[in-house]
ZADO-1210 file (C-alpha; in nm, 4 decimals, padded with zeros to 6 digits):
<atoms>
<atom x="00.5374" y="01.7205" z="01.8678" code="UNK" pos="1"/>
<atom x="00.4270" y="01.7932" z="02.2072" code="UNK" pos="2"/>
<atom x="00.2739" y="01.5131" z="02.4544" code="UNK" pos="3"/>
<atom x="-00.0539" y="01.6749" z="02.4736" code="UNK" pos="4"/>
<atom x="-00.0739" y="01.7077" z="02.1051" code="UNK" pos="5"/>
<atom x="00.0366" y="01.3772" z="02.0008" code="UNK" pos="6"/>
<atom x="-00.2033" y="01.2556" z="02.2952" code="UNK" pos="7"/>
<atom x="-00.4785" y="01.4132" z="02.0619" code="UNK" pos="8"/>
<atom x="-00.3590" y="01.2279" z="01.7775" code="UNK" pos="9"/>
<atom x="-00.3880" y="00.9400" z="01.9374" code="UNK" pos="10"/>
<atom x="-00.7509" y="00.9791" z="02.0359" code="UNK" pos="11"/>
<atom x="-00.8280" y="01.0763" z="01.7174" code="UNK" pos="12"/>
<atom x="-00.6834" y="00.7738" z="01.5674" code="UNK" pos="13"/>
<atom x="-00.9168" y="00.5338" z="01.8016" code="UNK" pos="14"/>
<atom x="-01.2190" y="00.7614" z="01.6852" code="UNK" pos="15"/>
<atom x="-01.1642" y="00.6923" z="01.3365" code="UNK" pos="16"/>
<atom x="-01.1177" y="00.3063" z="01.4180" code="UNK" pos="17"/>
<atom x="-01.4881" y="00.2125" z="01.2494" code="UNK" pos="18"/>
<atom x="-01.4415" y="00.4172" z="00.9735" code="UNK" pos="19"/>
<atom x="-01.0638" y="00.3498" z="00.8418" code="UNK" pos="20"/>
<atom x="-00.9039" y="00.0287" z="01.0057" code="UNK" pos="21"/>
<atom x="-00.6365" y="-00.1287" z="00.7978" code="UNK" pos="22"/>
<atom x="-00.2687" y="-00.2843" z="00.8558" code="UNK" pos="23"/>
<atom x="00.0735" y="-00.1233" z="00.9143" code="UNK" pos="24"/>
<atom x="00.3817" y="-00.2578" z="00.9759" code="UNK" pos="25"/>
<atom x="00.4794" y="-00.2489" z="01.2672" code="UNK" pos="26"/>
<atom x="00.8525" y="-00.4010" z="01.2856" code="UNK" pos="27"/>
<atom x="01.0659" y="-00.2590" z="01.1715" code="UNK" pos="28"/>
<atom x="00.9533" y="00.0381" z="01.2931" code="UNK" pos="29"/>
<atom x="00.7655" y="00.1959" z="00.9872" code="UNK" pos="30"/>
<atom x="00.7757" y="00.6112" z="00.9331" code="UNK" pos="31"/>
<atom x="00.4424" y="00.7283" z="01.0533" code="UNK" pos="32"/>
<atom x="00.3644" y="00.4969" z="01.2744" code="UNK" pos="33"/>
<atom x="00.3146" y="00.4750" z="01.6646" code="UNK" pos="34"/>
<atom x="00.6253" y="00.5251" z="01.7313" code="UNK" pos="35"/>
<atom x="00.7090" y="00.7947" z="01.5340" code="UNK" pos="36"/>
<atom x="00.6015" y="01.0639" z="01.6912" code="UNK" pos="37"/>
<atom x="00.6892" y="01.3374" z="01.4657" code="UNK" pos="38"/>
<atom x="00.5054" y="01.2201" z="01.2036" code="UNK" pos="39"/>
<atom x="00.2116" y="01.0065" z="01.3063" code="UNK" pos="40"/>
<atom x="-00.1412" y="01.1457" z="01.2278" code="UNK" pos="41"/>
<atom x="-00.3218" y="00.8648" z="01.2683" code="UNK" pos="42"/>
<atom x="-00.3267" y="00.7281" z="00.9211" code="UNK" pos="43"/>
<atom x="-00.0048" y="00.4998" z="00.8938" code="UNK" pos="44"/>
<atom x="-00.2641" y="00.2217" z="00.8097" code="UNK" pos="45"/>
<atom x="-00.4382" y="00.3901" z="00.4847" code="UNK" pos="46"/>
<atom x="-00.4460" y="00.2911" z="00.1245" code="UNK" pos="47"/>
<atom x="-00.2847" y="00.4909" z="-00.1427" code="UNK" pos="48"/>
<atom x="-00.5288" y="00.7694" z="-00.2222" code="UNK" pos="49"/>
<atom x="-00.7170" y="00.7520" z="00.0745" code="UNK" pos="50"/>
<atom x="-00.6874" y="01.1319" z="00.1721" code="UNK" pos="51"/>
<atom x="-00.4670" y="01.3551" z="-00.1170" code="UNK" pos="52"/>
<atom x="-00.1394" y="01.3199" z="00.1695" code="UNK" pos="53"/>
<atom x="-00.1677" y="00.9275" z="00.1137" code="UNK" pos="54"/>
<atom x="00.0882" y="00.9268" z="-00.1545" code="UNK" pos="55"/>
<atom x="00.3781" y="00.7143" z="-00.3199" code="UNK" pos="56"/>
<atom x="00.6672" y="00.5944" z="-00.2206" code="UNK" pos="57"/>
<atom x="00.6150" y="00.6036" z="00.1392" code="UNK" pos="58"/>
<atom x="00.2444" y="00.6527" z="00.1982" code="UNK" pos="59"/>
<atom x="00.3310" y="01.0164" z="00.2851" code="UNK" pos="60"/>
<atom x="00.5371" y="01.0298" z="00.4987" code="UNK" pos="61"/>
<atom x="00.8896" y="01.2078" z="00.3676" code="UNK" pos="62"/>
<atom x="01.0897" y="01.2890" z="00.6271" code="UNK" pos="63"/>
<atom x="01.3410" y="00.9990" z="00.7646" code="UNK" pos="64"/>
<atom x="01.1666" y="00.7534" z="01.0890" code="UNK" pos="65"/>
<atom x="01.3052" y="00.5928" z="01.3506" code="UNK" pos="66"/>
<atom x="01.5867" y="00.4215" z="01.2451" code="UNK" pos="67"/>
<atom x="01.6126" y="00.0073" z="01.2682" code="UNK" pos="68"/>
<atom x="01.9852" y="-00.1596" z="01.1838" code="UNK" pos="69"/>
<atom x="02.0010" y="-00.4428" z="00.9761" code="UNK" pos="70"/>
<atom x="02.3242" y="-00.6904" z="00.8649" code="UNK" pos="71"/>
<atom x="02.3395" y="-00.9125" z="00.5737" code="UNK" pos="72"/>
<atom x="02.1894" y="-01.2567" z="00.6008" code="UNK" pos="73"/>
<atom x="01.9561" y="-01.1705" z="00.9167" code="UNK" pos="74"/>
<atom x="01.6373" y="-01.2962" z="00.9539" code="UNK" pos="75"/>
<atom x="01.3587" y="-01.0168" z="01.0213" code="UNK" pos="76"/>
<atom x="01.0631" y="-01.1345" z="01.2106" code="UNK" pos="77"/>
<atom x="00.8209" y="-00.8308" z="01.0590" code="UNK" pos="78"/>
<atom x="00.4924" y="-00.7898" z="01.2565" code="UNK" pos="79"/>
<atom x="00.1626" y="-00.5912" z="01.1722" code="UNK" pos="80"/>
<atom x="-00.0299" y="-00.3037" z="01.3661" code="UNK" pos="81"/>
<atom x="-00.3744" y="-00.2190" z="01.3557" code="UNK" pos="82"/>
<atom x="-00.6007" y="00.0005" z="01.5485" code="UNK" pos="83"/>
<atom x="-00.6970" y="-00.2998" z="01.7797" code="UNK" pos="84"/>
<atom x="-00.3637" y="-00.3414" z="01.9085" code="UNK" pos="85"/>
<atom x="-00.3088" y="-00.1503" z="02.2415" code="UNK" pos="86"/>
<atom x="00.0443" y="-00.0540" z="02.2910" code="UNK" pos="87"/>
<atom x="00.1262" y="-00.3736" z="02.5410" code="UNK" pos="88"/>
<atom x="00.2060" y="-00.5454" z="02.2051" code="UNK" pos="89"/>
<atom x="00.4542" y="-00.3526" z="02.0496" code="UNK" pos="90"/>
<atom x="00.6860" y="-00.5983" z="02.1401" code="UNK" pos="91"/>
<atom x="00.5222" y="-00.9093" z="02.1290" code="UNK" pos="92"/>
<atom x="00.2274" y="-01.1028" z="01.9579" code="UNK" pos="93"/>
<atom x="-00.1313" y="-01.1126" z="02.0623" code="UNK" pos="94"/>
<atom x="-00.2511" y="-01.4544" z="02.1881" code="UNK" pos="95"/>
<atom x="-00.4038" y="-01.6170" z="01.9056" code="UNK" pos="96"/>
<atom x="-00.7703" y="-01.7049" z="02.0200" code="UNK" pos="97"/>
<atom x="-00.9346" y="-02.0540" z="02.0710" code="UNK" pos="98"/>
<atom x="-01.1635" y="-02.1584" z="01.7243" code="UNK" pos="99"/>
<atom x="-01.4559" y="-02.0200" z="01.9817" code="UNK" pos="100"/>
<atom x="-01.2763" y="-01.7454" z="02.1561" code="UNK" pos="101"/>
<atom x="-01.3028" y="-01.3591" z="02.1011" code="UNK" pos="102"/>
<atom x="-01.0558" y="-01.2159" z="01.8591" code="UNK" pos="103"/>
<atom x="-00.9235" y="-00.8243" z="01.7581" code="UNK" pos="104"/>
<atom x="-01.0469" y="-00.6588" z="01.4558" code="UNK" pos="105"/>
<atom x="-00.7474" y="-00.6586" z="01.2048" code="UNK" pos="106"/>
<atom x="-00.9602" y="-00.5291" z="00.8776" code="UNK" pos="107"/>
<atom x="-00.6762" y="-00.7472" z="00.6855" code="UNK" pos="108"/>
<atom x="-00.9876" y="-00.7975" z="00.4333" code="UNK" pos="109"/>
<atom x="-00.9148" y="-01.1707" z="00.3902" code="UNK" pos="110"/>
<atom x="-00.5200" y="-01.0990" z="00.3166" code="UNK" pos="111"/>
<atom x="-00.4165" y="-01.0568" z="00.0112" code="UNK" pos="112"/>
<atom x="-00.0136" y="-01.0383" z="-00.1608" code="UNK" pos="113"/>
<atom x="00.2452" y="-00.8918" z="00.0545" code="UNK" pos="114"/>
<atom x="00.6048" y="-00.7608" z="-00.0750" code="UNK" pos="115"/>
<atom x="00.9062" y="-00.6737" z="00.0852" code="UNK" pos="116"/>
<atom x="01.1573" y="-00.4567" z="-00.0159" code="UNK" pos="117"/>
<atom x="01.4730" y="-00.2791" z="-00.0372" code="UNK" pos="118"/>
<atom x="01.5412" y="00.0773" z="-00.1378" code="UNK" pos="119"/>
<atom x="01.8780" y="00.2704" z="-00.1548" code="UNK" pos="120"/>
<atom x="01.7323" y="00.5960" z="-00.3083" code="UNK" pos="121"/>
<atom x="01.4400" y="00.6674" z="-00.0813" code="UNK" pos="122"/>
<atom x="01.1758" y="00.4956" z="-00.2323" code="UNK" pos="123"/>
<atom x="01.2719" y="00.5683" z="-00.5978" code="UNK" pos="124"/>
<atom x="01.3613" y="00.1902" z="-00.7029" code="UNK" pos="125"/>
<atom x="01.2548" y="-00.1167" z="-00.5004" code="UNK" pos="126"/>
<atom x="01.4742" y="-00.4468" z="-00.4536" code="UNK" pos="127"/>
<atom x="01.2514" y="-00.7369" z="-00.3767" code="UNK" pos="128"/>
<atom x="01.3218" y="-01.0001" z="-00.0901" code="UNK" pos="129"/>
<atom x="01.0393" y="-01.1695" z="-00.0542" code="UNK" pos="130"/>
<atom x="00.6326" y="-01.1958" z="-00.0643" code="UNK" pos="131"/>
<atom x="00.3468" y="-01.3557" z="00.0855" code="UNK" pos="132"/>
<atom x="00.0402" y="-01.4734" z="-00.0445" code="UNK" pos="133"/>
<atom x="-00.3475" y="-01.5212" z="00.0313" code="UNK" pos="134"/>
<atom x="-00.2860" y="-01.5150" z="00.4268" code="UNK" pos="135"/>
<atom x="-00.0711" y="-01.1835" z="00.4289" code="UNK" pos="136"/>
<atom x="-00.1269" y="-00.9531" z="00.6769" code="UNK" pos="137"/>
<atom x="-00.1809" y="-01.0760" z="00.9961" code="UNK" pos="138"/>
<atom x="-00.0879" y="-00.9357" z="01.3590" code="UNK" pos="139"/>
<atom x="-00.1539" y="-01.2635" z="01.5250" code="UNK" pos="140"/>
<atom x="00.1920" y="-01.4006" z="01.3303" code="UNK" pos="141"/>
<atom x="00.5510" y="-01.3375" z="01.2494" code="UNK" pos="142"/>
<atom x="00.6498" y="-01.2996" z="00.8769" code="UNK" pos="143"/>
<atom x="01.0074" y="-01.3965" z="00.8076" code="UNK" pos="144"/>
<atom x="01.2226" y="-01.2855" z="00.5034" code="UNK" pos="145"/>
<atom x="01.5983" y="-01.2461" z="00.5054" code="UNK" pos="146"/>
<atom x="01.8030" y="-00.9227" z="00.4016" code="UNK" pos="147"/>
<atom x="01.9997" y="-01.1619" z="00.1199" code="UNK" pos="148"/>
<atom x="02.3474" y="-01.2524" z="00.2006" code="UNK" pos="149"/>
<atom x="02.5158" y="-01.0517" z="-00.0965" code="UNK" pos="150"/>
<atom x="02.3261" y="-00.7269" z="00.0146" code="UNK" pos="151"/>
<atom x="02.5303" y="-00.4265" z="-00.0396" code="UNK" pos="152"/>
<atom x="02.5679" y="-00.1557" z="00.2711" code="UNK" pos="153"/>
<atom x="02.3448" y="00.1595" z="00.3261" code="UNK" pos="154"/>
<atom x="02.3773" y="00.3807" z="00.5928" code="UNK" pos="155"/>
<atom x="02.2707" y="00.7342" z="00.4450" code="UNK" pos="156"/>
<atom x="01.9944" y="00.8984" z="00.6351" code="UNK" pos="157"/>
<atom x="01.6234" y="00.8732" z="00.4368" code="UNK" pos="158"/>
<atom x="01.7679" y="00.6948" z="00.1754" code="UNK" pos="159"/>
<atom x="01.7718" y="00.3283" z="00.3196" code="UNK" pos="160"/>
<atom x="01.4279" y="00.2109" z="00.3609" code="UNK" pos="161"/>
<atom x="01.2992" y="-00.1436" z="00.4442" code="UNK" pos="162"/>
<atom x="00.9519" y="-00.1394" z="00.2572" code="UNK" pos="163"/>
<atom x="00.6494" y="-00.3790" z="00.3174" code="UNK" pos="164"/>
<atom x="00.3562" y="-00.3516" z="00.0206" code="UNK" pos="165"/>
<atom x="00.0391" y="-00.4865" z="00.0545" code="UNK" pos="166"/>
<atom x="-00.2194" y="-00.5742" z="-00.2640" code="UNK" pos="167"/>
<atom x="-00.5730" y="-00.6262" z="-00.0729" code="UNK" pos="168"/>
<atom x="-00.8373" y="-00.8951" z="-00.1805" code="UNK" pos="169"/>
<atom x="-01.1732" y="-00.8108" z="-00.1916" code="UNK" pos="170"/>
<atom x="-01.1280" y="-00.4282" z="-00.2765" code="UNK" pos="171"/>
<atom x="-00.8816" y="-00.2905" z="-00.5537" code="UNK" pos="172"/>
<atom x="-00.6807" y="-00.0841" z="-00.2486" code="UNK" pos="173"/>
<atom x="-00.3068" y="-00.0963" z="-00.2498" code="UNK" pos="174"/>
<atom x="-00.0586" y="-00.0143" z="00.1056" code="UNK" pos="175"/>
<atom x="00.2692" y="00.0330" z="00.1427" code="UNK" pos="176"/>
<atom x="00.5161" y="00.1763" z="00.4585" code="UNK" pos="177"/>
<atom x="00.8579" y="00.2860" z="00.4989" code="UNK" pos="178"/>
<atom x="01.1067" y="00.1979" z="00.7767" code="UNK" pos="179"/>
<atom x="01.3948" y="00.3665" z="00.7762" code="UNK" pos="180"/>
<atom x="01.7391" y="00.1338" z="00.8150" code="UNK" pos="181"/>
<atom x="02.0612" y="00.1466" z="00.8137" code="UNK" pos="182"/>
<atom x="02.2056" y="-00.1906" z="00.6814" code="UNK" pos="183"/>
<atom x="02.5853" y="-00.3380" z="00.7015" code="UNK" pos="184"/>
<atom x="02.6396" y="-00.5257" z="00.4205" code="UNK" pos="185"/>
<atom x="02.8419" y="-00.7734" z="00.2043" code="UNK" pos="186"/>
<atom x="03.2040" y="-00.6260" z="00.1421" code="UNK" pos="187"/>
<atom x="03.1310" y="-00.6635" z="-00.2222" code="UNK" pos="188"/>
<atom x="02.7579" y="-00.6697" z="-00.2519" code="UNK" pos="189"/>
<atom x="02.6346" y="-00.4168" z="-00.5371" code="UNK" pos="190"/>
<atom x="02.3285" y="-00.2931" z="-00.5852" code="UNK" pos="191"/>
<atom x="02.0751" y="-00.4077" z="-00.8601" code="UNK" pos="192"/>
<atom x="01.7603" y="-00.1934" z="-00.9082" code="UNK" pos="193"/>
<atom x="01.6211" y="-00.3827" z="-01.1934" code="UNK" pos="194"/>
<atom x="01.3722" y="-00.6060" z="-00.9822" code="UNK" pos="195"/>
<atom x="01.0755" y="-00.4196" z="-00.8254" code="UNK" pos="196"/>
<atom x="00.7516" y="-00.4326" z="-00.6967" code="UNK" pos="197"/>
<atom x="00.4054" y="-00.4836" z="-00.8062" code="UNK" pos="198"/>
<atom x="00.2134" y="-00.1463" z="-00.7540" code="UNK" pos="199"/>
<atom x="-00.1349" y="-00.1029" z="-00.8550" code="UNK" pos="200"/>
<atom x="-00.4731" y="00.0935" z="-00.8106" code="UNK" pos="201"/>
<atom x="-00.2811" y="00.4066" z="-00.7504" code="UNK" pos="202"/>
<atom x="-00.2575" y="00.6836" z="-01.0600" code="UNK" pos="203"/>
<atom x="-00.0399" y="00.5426" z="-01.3995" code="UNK" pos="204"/>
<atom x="-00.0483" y="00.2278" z="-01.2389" code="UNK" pos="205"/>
<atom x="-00.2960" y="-00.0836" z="-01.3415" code="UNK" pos="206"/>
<atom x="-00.6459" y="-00.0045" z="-01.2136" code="UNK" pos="207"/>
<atom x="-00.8627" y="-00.2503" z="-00.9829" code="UNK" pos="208"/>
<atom x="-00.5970" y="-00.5249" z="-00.8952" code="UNK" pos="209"/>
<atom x="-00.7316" y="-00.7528" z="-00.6375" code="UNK" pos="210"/>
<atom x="-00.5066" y="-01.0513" z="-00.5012" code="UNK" pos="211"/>
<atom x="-00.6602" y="-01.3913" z="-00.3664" code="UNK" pos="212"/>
<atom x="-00.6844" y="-01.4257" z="-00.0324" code="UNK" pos="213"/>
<atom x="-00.7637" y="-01.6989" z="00.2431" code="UNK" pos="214"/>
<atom x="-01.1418" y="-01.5943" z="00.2976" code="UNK" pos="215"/>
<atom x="-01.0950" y="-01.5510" z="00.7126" code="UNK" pos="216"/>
<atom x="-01.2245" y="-01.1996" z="00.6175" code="UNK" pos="217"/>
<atom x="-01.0894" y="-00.9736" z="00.8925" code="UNK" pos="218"/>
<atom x="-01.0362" y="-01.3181" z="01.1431" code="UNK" pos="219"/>
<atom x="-00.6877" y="-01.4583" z="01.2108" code="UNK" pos="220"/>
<atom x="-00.6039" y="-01.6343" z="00.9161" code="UNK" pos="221"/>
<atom x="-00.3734" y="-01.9540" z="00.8569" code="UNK" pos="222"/>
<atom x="-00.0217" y="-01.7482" z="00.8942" code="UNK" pos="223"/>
<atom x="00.2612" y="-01.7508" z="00.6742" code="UNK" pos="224"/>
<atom x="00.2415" y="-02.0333" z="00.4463" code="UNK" pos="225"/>
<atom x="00.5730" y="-02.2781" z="00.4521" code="UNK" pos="226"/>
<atom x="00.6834" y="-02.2531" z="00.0904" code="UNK" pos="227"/>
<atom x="00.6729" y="-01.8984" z="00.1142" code="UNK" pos="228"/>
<atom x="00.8296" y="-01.9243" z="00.4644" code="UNK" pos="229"/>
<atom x="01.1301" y="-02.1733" z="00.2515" code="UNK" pos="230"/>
<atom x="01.1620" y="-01.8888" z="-00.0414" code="UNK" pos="231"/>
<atom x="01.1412" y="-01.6028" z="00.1743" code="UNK" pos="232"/>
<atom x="01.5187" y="-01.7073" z="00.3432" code="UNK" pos="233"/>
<atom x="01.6215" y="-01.8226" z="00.0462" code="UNK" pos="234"/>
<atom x="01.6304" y="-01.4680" z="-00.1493" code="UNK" pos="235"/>
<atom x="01.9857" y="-01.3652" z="-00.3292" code="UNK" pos="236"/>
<atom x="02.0989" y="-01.0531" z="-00.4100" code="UNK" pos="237"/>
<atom x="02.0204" y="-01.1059" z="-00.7912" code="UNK" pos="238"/>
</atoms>
């Protein structure tokens, strides 16, 4: 994509801001998102079904990302986008505001249930490795969850994908993103795609899921809750 072109993109993404302003992730680098520039349109941040492109397994966007490398047992620090952020935090946080002070719009909708997943076939089976709930997502906080120990290795172009999910509260709307990986594994991990993850309120799933939440509506919310935090690193390779 040219620079003027994706410039355009760009301005029409803060336009919409009022009218569609979700979460993405943000780290790893998810396909469709700001920094994919071949792909973003503005929308990495939409439900399922918002627009007839918005489609499973990877909101969308088909073709492989930018690519992040992962290695058994490492801790990923994931991080959220929204529409709010400027670009100056890409790589770090946003200050979390005083109980008075002025904070960024997230539209997080009070949280909800977050997944995280594994895929070796592009999006066709999902491996869970861990989940948040009520608080979950918020760009004012790290979420930690491990790639398990016994993880086998993937390294074949837009078929490894790190996956984040996201179940709203307050509105039957389900997200999900792709980031494309490459992971070195166990020496004898094996996969396992019998565990998945819970999809809803898209077609031939179950219809108007909503998950609780921590009722900071689109405010910074509590963060990642420690027992999650304590299962989340815990995950094996079942």
């Amino acid at each position: 994509m040219a620079i003027s072109s994706y410039l355009r993109v760009l301005v029409a993404a803060v336009l919409a801001q009022s009218v569609m302003a979700h979460m993405a992730l943000l780290y790893p680098m998810a396909r469709g998102s700001i920094g994919d520039r071949k792909q973003y349109d503005g929308q990495p941040h939409a439900w399922i079904g918002y627009t007839k492109e918005r489609t499973l397994p990877c909101n969308g966007y088909n073709k492989p990302g930018p690519v992040t490398l992962l290695k058994a047992g490492q801790i990923v620090k994931t991080r959220f986008w929204g529409p709010a952020l400027s670009n100056k935090y890409n790589n770090r946080l946003p200050t979390k505001p005083s109980a008075s002070g002025k904070q960024l719009n997230q539209a997080r909708h009070g949280g909800g249930f977050c997944q995280y997943s594994l895929s070796y076939d592009g999006g066709k089976t999902f491996h869970l490795i861990g989940e948040y709930k009520r608080s979950c997502p918020d760009f004012y906080y790290e979420w930690p969850v491990k790639i398990p120990d016994n993880v086998p290795s993937c390294t074949k172009r837009g078929k490894c994908l790190f996956v984040w999910s996201w179940i709203a509260t307050n509105m039957p709307q389900f997200y999900i993103n792709c980031a494309d990986v490459v992971i070195f594994g166990a020496k004898n991990g094996k996969w396992n795609s019998k565990a998945g993850i819970e999809i809803v309120d898209v077609p031939n799933h179950p219809q108007n899921v909503v998950k609780p939440g921590d009722k900071a509506g689109d405010k910074m919310g509590k963060g990642p809750d420690p027992a999650d935090v304590k299962k989340n690193l815990s995950y094996k390779w079942n």
